[in-house]
C-alpha positions, 0 to 999 in steps of 0.5 A: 494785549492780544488782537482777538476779542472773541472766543466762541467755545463748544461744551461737550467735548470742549469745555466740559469734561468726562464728567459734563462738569466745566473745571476749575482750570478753564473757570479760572481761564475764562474769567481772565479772557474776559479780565483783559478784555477776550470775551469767551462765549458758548457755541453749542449743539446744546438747546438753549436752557441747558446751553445757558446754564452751562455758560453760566457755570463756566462765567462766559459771557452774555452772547451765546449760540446754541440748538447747533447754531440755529439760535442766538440767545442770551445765556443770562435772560433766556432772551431769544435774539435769532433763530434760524428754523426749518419746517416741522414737516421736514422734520417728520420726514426726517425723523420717519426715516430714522425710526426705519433703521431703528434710531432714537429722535427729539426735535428741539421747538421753542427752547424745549425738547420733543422726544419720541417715546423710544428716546425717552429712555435713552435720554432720561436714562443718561440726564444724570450723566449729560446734566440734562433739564429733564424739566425741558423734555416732553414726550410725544407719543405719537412725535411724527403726526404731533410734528405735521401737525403743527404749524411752524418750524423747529431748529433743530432734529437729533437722531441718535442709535447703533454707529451702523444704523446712524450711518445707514440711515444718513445714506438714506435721508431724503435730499430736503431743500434748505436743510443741511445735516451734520453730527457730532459723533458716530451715534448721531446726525443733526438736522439744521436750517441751511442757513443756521450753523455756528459759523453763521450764527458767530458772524451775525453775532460779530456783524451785530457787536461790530466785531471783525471775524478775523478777531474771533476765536473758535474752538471745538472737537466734533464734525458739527463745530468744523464751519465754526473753525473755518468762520473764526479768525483762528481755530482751536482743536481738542487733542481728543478732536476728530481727525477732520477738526484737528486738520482744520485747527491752527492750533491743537489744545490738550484734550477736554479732560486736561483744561484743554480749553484753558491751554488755548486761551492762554495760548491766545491772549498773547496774540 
């Protein structure tokens, strides 16, 4: 009988494979996880729609974190139990920069994406490829005065463009209080609420199930699943994992293409 009761799993890169699919190999993991007793969740960058129904197809549990960690829902109902937002405002100012050193943004707001007119090409054109809700994107012409204009927050903001031009634009990002920014590869940066982030949403989710951290799970590849790692009882890399995630793994999975997620279950469930 292992001592974890909760594993908490990126998709992209993770749990799903080349193909955005979730494999057989890790379907059938997932649900023995779940059979003696490990609950394996979702814990994505993914907005909530599209998140759920990935944790559905895989046969994780209820619980699931998404929009980066911005959002805890349920990936079942759609019921929203947590948000962790930041002002529009900001988020236009972000996006204002990206734009400048020619990247493609989309903000998520209130489980759906607004896209800038430029994104929706990019996006649109790989829904097929990403198994993206094209049903939950919305383009907004003029996205920066549509975003100042409204009042409220959002949870997330997605930049995405040329390696180079992502990273210049990072260097020139405004320093914004209580906004952090990440990424999940080379061709993107993320913009989240200080106070969101999967590490943060898993232990309010475990402080809400009474479950000890050190009874948690993470697993994850990219820079934006590191306080995931580093808030878990024991983290898992992906062989095809960035070289700061492999550092921070206590043990390292196959890649995603190679049921790299079921390795690491069966790794733990006699732990």
């Amino acid at each position: 009988m292992s001592r974890f009761r909760l594993a908490a799993v990126d998709l992209d890169g993770t749990l799903l494979n080349r193909e955005k699919h979730v494999s057989p190999g890790n379907r059938a993991a997932v649900a023995e996880a779940r059979a003696q007793g490990l609950d394996v969740i979702v814990a994505s960058g993914r907005s909530l729609y599209e998140a759920a129904m990935f944790a559905r197809e895989a046969g994780c549990g209820p619980d699931l974190i998404c929009e980066g960690g911005a959002m805890v829902a349920d990936a079942y109902t759609h019921e929203i139990r947590k948000v962790w937002g930041f002002p529009a405002a900001q988020a236009a100012a972000l996006i204002r920069v990206a734009q400048a050193y020619g990247l493609t943004a989309m903000c998520y707001v209130d489980g759906a994406v607004w896209l800038t007119p430029t994104a929706e090409d990019v996006i649109f054109a790989g829904v097929n490829r990403f198994r993206a809700d094209r049903s939950r994107y919305h383009v907004h012409e003029a996205l920066v005065d549509d975003l100042e204009a409204r009042d409220g927050t959002v949870t997330k903001l997605l930049a995405c463009g040329a390696p180079e031009d992502v990273r210049r634009a990072r260097a020139a990002l405004p320093d914004l209080p209580g906004v952090q920014v990440t990424s999940s590869g080379t061709d993107n940066f993320e913009a989240l609420s200080a106070d969101a982030g999967k590490g943060n949403a898993l232990h309010w989710l475990c402080r809400a199930r009474g479950i000890d951290p050190a009874q948690t799970i993470a697993m994850g590849d990219a820079e934006n699943d590191l306080d995931l790692l580093h808030a878990a009882g024991a983290a898992v890399a992906m062989g095809n994992g960035a070289a700061c995630v492999r550092a921070a793994a206590d043990f390292i999975a196959p890649d995603n293409n190679a049921d790299g997620v079921a390795a690491a279950l069966h790794h733990f469930l006699t732990k």
